[in-house]
N, C-alpha and C positions, 0 to 999 in steps of 0.2 A: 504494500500500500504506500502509494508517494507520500509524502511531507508535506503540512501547509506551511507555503512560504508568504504566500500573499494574500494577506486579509483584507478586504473592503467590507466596511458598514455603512449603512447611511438609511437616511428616512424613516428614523424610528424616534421613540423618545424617551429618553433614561437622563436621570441626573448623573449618573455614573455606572461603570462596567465592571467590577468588581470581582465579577465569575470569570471574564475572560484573564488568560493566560495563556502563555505560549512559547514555550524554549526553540521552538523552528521558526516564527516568523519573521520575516526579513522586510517585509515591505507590509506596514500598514498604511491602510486612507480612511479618514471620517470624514463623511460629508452628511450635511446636516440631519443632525442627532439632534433633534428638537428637546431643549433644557439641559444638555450636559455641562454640566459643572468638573467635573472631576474627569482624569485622566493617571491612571498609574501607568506610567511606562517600562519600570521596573519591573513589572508583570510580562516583560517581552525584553528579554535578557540578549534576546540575538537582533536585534531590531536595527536595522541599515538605513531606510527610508521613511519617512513619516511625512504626512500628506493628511492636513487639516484643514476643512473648508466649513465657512457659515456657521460657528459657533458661537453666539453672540454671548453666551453664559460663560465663557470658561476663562476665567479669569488667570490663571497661569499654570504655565509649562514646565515640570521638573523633568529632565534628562536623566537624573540620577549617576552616582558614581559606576565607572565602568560602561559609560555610555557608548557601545557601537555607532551610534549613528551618524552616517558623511551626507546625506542630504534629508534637508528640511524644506518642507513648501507647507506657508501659512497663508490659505486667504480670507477675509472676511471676519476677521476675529475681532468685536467690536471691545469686549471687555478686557481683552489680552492684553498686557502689563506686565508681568513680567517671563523670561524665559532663563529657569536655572540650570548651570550647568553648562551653558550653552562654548563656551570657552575652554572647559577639558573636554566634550567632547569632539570627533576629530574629523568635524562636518568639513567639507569641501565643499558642499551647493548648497547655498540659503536664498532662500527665495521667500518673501514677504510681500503681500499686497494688501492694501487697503485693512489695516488692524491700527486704529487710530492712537490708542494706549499705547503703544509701544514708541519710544524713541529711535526711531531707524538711522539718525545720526550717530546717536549716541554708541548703536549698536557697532558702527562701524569703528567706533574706539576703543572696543571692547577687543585684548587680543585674543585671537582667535586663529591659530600658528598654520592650521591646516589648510584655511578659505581660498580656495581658489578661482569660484566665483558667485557672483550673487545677482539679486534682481531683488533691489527694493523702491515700492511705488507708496507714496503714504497718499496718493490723490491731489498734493498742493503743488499747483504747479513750481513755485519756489522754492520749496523743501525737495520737491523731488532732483530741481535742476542743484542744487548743494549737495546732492546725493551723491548724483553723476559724476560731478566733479571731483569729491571725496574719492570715487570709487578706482577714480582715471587715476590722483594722484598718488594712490596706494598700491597703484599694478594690480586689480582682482580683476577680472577675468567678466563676459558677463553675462550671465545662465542663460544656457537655451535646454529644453530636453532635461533638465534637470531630473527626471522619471523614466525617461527611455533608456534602455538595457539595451 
């Protein structure tokens, strides 16, 4: 019997998933989990990819020590504030769009030894072009395919 490597959830609704775990999976994606709050990602020890979209409840992101995970795609995350961990772990693609909590400048000051490229869009036009410019004069790279294998 194969391995699940990739799990997609979406269009249901839970505060939180607490039953799920998983030492095989490699590539999770939530898409809108109508009220989740909570997110344990230390319940998915082998976790590579993460892919979160439309969570307006979830207010932040623990990585956890020992985080596998080299790409991250966040969209729509309205109450998202903060993301821990995010600096030991040893992402190479971070992709962020439209999650207004989160300081996407900021983010870019944050070391982060592995990032070799990103895609962040906060929707202002002048925040975004201070991004660019940020992103140009730190040599990162800048995501495409971030999820294609």
């Amino acid at each position: 019997m194969p391995v699940l490597q990739k799990l997609s959830i979406g269009f249901g609704s839970r505060e939180g998933m607490p039953e799920l775990f998983s030492d095989s999976v490699t590539h999770l994606s939530l898409l809108r989990v109508k009220g989740l709050q909570a997110l344990e990602l230390g319940r998915f020890p082998g976790l590579e990819v993460l892919e979160i979209e439309d969570q307006p409840h979830l207010s932040e992101l623990v990585l956890g020590v020992g985080s596998r995970l080299r790409a991250l795609r966040l969209e729509n995350l309205k109450s998202l504030g903060w993301i821990e961990g995010l600096g030991e772990a040893p992402v190479s693609k971070l992709s962020i769009y439209k999650t207004p909590g989160l300081d996407l400048l900021g983010l870019l000051d944050e070391p982060m030894p592995g990032l070799k490229a990103v895609r962040l869009v906060s929707g202002k036009r002048g925040v975004d072009r201070e991004i660019e410019v940020r992103r140009e004069v730190l040599g990162i790279g800048l995501v495409s395919g971030i999820f294609e294998e």
